[in-house]
N, C-alpha and C positions, 0 to 999 in steps of 0.2 A: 570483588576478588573471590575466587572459588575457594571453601578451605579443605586443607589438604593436609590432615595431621599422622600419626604415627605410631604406634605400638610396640616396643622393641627388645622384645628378651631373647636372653640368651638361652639355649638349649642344653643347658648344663645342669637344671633342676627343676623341681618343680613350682608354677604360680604359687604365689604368696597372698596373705591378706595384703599384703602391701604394693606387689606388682597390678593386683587388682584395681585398687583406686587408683593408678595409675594411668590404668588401663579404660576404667571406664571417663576416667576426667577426657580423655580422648574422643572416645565415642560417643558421649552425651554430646560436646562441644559440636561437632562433627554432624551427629545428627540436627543438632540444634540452627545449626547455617548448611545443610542441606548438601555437606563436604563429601569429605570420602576418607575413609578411616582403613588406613595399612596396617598391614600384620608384617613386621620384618624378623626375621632370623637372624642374631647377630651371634652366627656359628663361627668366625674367624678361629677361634680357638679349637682347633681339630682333634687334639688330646680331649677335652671335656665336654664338647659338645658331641650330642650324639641324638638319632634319630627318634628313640625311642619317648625322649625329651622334647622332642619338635612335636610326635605326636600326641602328648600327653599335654601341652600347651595348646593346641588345636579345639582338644575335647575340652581341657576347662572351657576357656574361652567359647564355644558353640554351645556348651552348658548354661554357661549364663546369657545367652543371648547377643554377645557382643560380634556380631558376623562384621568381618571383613570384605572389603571389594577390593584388595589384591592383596597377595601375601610375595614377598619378595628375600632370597636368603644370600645375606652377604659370601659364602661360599662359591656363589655363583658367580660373582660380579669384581673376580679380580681384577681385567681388564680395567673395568672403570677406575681402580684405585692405582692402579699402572700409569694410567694418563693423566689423574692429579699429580700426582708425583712427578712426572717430567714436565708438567706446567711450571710447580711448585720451582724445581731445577732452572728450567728456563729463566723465572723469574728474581732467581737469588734469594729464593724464602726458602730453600730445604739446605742446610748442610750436614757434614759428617761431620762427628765427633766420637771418639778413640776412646777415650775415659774408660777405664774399666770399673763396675758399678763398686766397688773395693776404695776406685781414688775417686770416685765422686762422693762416698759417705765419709772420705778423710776431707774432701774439702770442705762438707757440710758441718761436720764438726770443727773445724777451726774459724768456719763463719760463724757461727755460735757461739763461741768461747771467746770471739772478737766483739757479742753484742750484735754481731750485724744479721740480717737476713740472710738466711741458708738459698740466694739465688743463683741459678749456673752462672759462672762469672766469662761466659761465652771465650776460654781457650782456645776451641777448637777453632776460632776463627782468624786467630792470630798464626794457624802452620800454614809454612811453607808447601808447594809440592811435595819438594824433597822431602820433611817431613811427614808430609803422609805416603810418601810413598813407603820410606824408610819403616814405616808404623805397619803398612798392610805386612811388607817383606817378613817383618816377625811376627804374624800372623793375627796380627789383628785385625777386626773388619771393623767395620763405623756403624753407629747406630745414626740416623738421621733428625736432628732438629731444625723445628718450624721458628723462621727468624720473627720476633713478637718486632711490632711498630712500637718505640715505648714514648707510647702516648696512654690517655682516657682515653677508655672505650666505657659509651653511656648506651643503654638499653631502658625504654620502658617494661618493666617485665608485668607482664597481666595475673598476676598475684601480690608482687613486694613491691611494686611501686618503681619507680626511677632509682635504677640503677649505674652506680660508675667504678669503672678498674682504674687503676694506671699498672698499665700492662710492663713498667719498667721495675713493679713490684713482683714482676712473677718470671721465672726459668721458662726459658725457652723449651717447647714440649715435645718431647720427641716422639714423633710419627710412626718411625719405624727400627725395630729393632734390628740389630746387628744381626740376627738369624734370617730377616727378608719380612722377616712378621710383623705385620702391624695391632698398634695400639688402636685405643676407640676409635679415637677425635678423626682420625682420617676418614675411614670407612663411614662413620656417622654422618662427618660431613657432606662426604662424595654424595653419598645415597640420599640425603637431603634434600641436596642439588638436583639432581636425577630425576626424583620423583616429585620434584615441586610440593615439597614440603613449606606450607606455610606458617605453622605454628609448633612449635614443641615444646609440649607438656610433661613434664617430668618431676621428679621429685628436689627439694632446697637441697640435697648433698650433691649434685651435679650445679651449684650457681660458682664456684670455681672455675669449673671447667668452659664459664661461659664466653668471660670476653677474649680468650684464643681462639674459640672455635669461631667466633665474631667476624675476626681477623681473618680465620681460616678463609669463609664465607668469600669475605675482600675479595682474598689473594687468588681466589680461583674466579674472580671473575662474577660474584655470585650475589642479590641479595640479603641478608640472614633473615631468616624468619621470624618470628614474634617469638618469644620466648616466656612463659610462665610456669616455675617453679612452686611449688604445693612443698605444706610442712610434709614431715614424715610420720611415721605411727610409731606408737608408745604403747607399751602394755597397759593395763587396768591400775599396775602401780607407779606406771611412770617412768620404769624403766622402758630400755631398747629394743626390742623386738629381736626375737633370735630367727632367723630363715631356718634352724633345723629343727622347730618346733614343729613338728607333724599339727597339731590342731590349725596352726593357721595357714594352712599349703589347704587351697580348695582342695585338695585328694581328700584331706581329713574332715573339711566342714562337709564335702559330698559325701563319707561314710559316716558322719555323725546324723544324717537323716537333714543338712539344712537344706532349703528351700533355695535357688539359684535367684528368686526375688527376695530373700528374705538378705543372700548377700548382696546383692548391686542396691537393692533400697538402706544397709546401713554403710557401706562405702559411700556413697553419694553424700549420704548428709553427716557424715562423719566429719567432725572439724569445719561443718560451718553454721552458718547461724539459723540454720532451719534446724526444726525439731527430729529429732530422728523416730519416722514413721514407718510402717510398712506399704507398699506402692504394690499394686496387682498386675501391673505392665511397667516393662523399661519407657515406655510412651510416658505414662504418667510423669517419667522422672527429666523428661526434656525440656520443659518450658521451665522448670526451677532450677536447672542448670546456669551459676552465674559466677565468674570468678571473683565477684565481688564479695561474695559472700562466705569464702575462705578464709580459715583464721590461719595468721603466721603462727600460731601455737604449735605445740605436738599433738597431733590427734589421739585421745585413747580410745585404745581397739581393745572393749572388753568381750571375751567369747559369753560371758552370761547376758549380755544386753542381745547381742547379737539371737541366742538362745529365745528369749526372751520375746524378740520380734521376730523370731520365725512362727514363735507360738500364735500371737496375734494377726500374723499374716493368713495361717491358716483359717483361724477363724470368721475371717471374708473373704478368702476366697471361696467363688462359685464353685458347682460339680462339674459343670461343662472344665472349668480348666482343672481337674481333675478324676475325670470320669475312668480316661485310658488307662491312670499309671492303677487307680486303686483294681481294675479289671483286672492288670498286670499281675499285680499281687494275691490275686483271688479273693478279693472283697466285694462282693454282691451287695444288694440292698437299694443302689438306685442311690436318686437324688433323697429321699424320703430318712435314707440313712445316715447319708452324710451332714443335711443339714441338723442330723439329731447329734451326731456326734463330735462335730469340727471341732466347737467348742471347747472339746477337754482333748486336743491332739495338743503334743508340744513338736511331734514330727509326723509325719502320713505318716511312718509306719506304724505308727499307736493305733491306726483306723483296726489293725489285723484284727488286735486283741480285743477292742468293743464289737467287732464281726463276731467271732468267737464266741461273745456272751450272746450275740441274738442266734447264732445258727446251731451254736453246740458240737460238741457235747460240753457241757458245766458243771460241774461239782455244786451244790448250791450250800449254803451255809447255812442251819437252820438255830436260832437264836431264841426264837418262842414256836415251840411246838405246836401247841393250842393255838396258837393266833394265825399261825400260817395254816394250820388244818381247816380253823373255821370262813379263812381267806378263801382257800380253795374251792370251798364250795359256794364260795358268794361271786366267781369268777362268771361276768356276765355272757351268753354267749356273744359269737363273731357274726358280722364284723365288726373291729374297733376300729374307732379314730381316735383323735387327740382328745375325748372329753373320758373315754371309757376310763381312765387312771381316774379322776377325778371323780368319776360317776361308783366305781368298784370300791378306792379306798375310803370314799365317806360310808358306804356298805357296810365295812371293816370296822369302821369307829364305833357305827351304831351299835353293832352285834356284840362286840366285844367290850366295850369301852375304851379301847385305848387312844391316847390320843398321841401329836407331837412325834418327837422322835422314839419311844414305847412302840409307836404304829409304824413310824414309817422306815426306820431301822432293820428289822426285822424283814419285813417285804422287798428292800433293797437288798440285803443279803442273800434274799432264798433266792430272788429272781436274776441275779448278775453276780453273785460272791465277791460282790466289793463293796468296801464301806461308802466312795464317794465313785461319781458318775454324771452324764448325761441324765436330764430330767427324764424320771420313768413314764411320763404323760407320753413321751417321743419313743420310749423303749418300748413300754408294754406292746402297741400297735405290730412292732417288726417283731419281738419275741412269738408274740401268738399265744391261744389259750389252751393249745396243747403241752407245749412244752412249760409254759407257764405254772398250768394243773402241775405235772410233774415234779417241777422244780420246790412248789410251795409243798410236797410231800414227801421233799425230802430228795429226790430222783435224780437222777445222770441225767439231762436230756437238755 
C-alpha cells in the first residue's frame, strides 16, 4: 500500500509547538514508507481564515524542512462536499433537524437533571412533511445530521491500541449548519476520500470524533484509513498549553534565534521513549521514527530544554551547513572561526558578538597592568597556530611569575573583555598580534 497521510490547519493563526509535532509525526511517517505527505488548508471558515495565515504556515513549515508534494485548500473543493451530501441524502444518512441551539441546550439540561446522557434524542426524525414544512414557513432552516449506525465501531489505532465506540452512545453529528456551512467531519472526510488518504495522524483530542467519521467513511462508499492519535503537549508544569502564547508559535522560537533542527529534533523525541538528542538532518530522525514508541502521557514541552538543545546542536554542527547564514550576518573568519567558537553559541546569532572580539574594535579590560605590559612584549611574532597561546603564555609565567587564574585572567580580559570564552589557543591565531599588541596596552583595537 502506498502511504498517503496529511497535514491540516487551519488558516486562522499561526503554527504552534503543538501543530508541529503533529505535523512532523506525519512527515517522518511518510517519509519513512516512501508516501507522500499533503499540506491541506482547512479554510472553510471564511470569516477567520485568511491568506496571510496560509502564507505564514507555508514558511514555518519549509523552515523546518517539512516540504510537501501537494498542497490542497478546502475553499476550493465545494463541489466535492456538494456530492457527499447528496450521496449522504440519497442514502438516508443526512437529515434536517429544526432545534434551535436555545432548545437543544434545554433538552441537554433535562437529560442531565434526569441522570441520563445529554444525547440528540433524534426528534427531527419523527416530523412529518407537513411539519417541516410548517417549520421552514416560520422561517426556519434545518441544520443537517449524519444518521450514526448504533452499533461498535472498533478501530486499531497505531498509538492507543484497539479501540471501540458504541456509537448509540453518541448524538448524531451534524454536517452542516443551517447557514449552508459546514462543520469539520464532512470536508475532512470528503478530502480524505479524495486524496487517498491512508493514515491519519493527529492529536488524542480528536479520538471522539473518531468512530462517526468511521461511519462517515461507510456511508460514502469509502474505506477509513488507519487512524493514530498521539498525546498532546503540556507546559514544563504540567499544565495545558495556551495557543496564544507567542514563545511557542515557531514565529517566536524563529525570533528567539532557534535552530529549525533544534525544533523537529525535540518534537520527534518528545513523549517517547527515545532520549531527547539533537539530530544534524531531518534524515537522521526517519529510521527512529516508530509509533510504538509513543507514550499515552502528556508530553512536556519545556522551552528551557528545548533552549538547551539548540545550544548542543550548534555545537556539532559543521561550517559547511552553516557557512551562508553566518556570511549573511557579516561573520568572516571561515571554518577556523567557527570551529573556535560553536561551542559557547546558545544561538548563531551569538557567533556576531565573538566576531566582534576577533575583528574589533574592543574595549579591552585591563586588570594587571604590569602583567599585560610585560605580555606584550613577549608577544611571539606571526604566524601563529594553535601552540603559539601555549608557547606565549608559559612566556608570561616565566617572566612574571604568575600563575593559574593571576595569569590567565588578566590576558583574557585585555584580549576579548570578557571573563569566560572560547579557548584563547583558538582565539589568539584569528585576533592576530597586532591587534593583540594593542589590546594588552590598554588600546581600542
Amino acid at each position: 500500500m502506498s502511504v498517503t497521510v496529511r497535514f491540516a490547519p487551519s488558516p486562522t493563526g499561526r503554527l504552534h509547538a503543538g501543530n508541529i509535532r503533529t505535523a512532523l509525526f506525519n512527515f517522518l511517517f511518510a517519509r519513512a514508507k516512501g508516501g507522500r505527505f499533503i499540506l491541506r488548508l482547512d479554510d472553510t471558515d471564511r470569516e477567520r481564515s485568511t491568506e496571510e495565515f496560509a502564507r505564514f504556515i507555508r514558511e514555518d513549515l519549509t523552515w523546518l524542512g517539512l516540504h510537501w508534494t501537494l498542497e490542497v485548500r478546502q475553499s476550493d473543493r465545494f463541489a466535492l462536499y456538494e456530492g457527499a451530501i447528496e450521496r449522504l441524502k440519497r442514502h438516508d444518512r443526512l437529515y434536517p433537524a429544526y432545534e434551535t441551539p436555545e432548545e437543544l441546550e434545554l433538552k441537554r439540561k433535562r437529560q442531565l437533571a434526569r441522570g441520563k446522557p445529554p444525547v440528540y434524542d433524534r426528534a427531527a426524525l419523527q416530523l412529518t412533511a407537513e411539519e417541516r414544512a410548517r417549520l421552514e414557513a416560520e422561517g426556519r432552516k434545518p441544520h443537517w445530521r449524519f444518521l450514526l449506525e448504533q452499533r461498535d465501531v472498533v478501530w486499531d489505532d497505531l498509538v492507543r491500541g484497539r479501540q471501540h465506540v458504541d456509537a448509540a452512545s453518541l448524538s448524531d453529528p451534524v454536517l452542516v449548519r443551517a447557514d449552508g456551512t459546514y462543520l469539520y467531519t464532512l470536508p475532512s472526510v470528503a478530502d480524505d476520500i479524495d486524496l487517498g488518504i491512508t493514515h491519519v495522524i493527529r492529536g488524542e483530542d480528536h479520538v471522539a470524533n473518531t468512530a462517526p467519521q468511521i461511519q462517515l467513511f461507510e456511508a460514502l462508499g469509502a474505506t477509513p484509513p488507519a487512524f493514530g492519535h498521539h498525546s498532546l503537549l503540556v507546559g514544563a508544569d504540567g499544565q495545558a498549553l495556551s495557543k496564544r502564547d507567542r514563545a511557542l508559535a515557531i514565529e517566536g522560537l524563529r525570533a528567539e534565534g532557534i535552530e529549525a533542527l533544534a525544533v523537529t529534533s525535540y518534537a520527534a523525541t518528545l513523549g517517547t521513549s527515545d532520549s531527547v538528542a539533537p539530530h544534524a538532518s531531518l534524515d537522521e530522525l526517519v529510521p527512529g521514527f516508530d509509533f510504538a514508541k509513543l507514550s499515552r502521557a502528556p508530553a512536556r514541552f519545556d522551552p528551557n530544554a528545548l533552549r538547551l538543545l539548540n545550544a548542543k546542536l550548534l555545537h556539532l554542527l559543521p561550517f559547511s551547513a552553516v557557512a551562508d547564514r553566518l556570511r549573511t550576518m557579516g561573520v568572516g573568519g571561515g571554518e577556523e572561526f567557527w570551529e573556535a567558537v560553536r561551542g559557547n553559541l546558545a544561538v548563531l546569532a551569538d557567533a556576531r558578538g565573538w566576531w566582534q572580539v576577533v575583528e574589533g574594535p574592543l574595549q579591552p579590560v585591563i586588570e594587571d597592568c604590569e602583567l599585560c605590559r610585560r605580555a606584550a612584549q613577549l608577544l611571539p611574532p606571526e604566524p601563529w597556530d594553535g601552540d603559539s597561546w601555549a608557547t606565549w603564555s608559559a612566556a608570561v609565567k616565566q617572566a612574571t611569575g604568575a600563575k593559574g587564574k593571576a595569569l590567565f585572567s588578566p590576558l583574557r580580559f585585555a584580549l576579548t573583555g570578557r571573563e569566560t570564552g572560547p579557548e584563547l589557543k583558538h582565539l589568539l591565531p584569528l585576533i592576530g598580534r597586532e591587534r593583540a599588541a594593542a589590546r594588552l596596552e590598554g588600546k581600542t583595537a
